[in-house]
N, C-alpha and C positions, 0 to 999 in steps of 0.2 A: 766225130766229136773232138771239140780242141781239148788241148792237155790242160788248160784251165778248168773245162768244164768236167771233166777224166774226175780232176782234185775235189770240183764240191759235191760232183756225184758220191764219191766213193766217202768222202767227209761227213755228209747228211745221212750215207747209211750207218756207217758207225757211231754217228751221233745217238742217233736212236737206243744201239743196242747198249751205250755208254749213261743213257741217263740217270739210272741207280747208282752207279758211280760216283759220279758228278754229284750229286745230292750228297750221299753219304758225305764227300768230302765238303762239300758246302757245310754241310751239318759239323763236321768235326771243327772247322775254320769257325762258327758262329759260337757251337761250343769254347771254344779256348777266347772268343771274345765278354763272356760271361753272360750271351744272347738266351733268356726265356723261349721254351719251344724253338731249340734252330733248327727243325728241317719243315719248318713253313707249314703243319700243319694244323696252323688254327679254324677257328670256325667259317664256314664256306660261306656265309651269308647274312644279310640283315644288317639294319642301318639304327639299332637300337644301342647299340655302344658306341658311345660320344668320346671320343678324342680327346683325354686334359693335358693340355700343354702347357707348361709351366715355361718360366726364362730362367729357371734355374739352370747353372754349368758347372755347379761343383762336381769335381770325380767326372767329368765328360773329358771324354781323347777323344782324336779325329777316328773316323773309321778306315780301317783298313780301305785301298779304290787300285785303283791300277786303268793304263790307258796302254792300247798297243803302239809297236814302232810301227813306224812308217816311212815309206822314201817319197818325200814328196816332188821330185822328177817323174812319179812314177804313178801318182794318184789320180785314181778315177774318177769323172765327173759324174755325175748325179744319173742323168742321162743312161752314162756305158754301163753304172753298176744297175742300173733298174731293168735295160734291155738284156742285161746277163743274168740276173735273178729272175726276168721274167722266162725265158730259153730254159734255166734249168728247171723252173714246175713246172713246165709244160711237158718235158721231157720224162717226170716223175708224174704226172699224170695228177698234178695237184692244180684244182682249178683258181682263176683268178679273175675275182669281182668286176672289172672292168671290161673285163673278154667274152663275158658270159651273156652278154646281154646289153641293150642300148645305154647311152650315157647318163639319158635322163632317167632312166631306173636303177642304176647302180646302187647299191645299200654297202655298206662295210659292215663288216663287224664292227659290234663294241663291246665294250670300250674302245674310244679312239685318243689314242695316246700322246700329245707331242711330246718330244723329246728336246725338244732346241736347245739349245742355251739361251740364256736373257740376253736380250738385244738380237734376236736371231728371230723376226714374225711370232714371237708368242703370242699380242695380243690380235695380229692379224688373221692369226688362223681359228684364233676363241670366234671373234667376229665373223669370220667367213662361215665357221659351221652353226653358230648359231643361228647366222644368217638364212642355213641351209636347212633349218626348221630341228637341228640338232640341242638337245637341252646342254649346255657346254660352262665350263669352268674355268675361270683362270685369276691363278695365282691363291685365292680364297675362294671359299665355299661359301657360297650367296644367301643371306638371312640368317648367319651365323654370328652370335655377340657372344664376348668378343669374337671378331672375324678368324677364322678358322683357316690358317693356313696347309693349305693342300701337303705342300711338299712336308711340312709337322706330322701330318696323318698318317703319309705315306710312310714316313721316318720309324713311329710308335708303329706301326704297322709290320712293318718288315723287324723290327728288334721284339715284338712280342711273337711273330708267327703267323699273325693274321693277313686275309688278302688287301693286300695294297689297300683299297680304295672304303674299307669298312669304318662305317664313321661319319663317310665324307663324301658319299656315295648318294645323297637327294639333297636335291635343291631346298632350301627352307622358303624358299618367297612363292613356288608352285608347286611343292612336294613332287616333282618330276624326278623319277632316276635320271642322274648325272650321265652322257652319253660319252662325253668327249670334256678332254682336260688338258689344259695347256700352262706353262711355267710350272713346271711340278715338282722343283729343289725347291732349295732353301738354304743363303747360306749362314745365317746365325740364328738366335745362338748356338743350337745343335745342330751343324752341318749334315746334309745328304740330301745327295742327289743320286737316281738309282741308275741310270744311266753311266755313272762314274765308279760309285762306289761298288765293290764286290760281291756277289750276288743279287743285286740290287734288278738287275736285267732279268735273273733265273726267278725273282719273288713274284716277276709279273708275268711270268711265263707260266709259274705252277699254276698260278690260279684263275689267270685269262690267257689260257691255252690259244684261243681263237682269237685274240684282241687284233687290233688295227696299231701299228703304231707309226706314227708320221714324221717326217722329216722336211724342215725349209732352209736349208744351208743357204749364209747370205753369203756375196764374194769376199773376203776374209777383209779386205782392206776398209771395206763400206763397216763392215760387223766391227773392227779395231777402235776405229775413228768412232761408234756411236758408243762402243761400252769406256771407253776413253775418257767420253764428253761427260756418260753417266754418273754423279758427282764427283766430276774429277776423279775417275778411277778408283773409283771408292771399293764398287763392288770385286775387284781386282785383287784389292791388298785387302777383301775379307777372304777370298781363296785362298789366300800365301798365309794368312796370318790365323784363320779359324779352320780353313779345314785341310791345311796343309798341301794343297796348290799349287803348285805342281811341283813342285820339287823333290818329295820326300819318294818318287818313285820312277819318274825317267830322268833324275840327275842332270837335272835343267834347274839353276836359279830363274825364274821369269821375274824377272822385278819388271813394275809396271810400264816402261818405255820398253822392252824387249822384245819388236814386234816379232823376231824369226820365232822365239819363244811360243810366244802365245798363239803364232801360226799353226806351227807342229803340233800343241795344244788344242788348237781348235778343228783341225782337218781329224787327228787322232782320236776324239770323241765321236767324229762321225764316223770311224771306222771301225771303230767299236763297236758299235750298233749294227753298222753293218753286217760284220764277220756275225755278229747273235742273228741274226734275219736268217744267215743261212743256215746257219746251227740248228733253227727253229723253222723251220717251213712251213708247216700248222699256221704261224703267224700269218697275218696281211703286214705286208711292207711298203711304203711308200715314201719316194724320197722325190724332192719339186725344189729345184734352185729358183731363189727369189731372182727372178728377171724379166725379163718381155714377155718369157713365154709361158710362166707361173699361171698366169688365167686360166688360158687356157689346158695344161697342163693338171691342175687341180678339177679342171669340170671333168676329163677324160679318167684321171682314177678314181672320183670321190662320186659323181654323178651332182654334185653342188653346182649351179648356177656360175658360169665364170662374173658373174655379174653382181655376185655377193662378196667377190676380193677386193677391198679397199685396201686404203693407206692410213694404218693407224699409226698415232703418235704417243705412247705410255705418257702421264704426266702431268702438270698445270702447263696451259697456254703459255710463249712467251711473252705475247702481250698483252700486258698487263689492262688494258681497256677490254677486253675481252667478257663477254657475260657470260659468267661463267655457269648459270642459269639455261643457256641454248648450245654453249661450246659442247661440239662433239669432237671426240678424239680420232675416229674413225671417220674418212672423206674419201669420196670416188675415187679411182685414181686415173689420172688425166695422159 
């Protein structure tokens, strides 16, 4: 066994015996933020309590978040970290949906989770697994007036005690439970994203033990250039400015040209997630670099049709002739 595999072995067994721990102290860390119910346990179910979110910000601070270091000489591809996460549950004798049985029967658990960042396939992957007969979610929760945004829910969610997705968890246009959910922040008025923020990773874990949670890392320079163009780096200088982004914790100013910045920024969230996948084994992990080989790479872990991965584009048409009565956002990809 290499020395690598020695470390997440011997990591995931103490993990285990460590998780009252971890809680407690998550609980004393929500306690001191002035959190209702901080050790996450609210009520397990039901979709009868509605979500009121206000735009009120008075007396709102950012939440505490944290991202780890990282050597980016030394970062692993999508690829090395999924054939080494897949080695160690095998080794732990923990089975894996895509190993168990042909492609096109595959099932994940769900919830199935993205984590991306905006501008990283969110709404490609809402459309692939919808595509893939998944009841699926993105950005707002469908038949909701006003429109009910996810990452809000998740937000009241995780600061009352309650599981994540209570609230916001059935479709309103086919009363289908929500299967799969993709852009799941939010950065104003109340910032959080759970992925970033400080137990925000552990609130989804207490309560979907078994969830699915998904990864499409773009190649950082394509992903820079698109969140850039996104109004003029708008959404940029609402991290730095609402929800304190990045700087108040890896001591990096990223002002919005600072691409080394927002590199380290952007690989270090995905490694975050990471280092939780193994923390958490119980979990389904999947992680799929947006490239050539994303199709099919997506039909092999998810059992989806690679023929359901399109090219979506968030947003109004550039040209302005466009009917916007037949314009689809999502188109084959050629």
């Amino acid at each position: 066994m290499t020395q690598w595999l020695k470390l997440l072995v011997l990591g995931a067994l103490v993990v285990a015996a460590g998780q009252l721990a971890r809680l407690g102290s998550l609980s004393r860390q929500a306690a001191s933020m002035g959190k209702a119910d901080p050790t996450f346990d609210g009520p397990q179910g039901g979709s009868d309590r509605r979500i009121n979110v206000t735009a009120e910000t008075d007396e709102w601070e950012p939440l505490p978040w944290s991202l780890p270091e990282i050597d980016l000489n030394n970062y692993r591809s999508s690829r090395e970290f999924m054939d080494q996460l897949g080695e160690l549950k095998r080794r732990m004798n923990i089975s894996l949906p895509w190993n168990s049985t042909a492609s096109a029967n595959v099932s994940l658990p769900t919830p199935i989770i993205s984590l991306n960042l905006p501008k990283s396939a969110t709404l490609t992957l809402w459309d692939y697994f919808q595509c893939g007969g998944y009841t699926s979610a993105h950005t707002y929760l469908s038949g909701t007036k006003p429109n009910l945004r996810i990452g809000d829910c998740m937000r009241e969610n995780f600061l009352s005690g309650a599981p994540p997705f209570q609230g916001c968890n059935i479709d309103n246009n086919t009363m289908e439970e929500v299967q799969m959910y993709s852009d799941v922040g939010n950065p104003e008025p109340k910032c959080f994203y759970n992925s970033i923020h400080d137990g925000g990773l552990e609130h989804i874990a207490r309560h979907y033990p078994n969830a699915t949670i998904i990864m499409m890392p773009r190649p950082f320079d394509d992903w820079y250039r698109s969140i850039l163009k996104w109004g003029n780096g708008r959404l940029l200088g609402r991290w730095k400015k609402v929800c304190g982004f990045p700087v108040s914790r890896m001591e990096l100013g990223c002002e919005k040209g600072d691409k080394e910045c927002w590199h380290t920024f952007y690989l270090a969230h995905t490694e975050k997630i990471r280092r939780f996948a193994v923390e958490h084994l119980q979990l389904t992990y999947v992680e799929v670099p947006l490239d050539a080989d994303a199709p099919s790479l997506l039909e092999f872990y998810t059992g989806v049709p690679q023929s359901c991965l399109q090219h979506c584009t968030p947003g109004k048409p550039k040209d302005p002739n466009v009917n916007l009565r037949t314009y689809k956002k999502c188109k084959p990809i050629t």
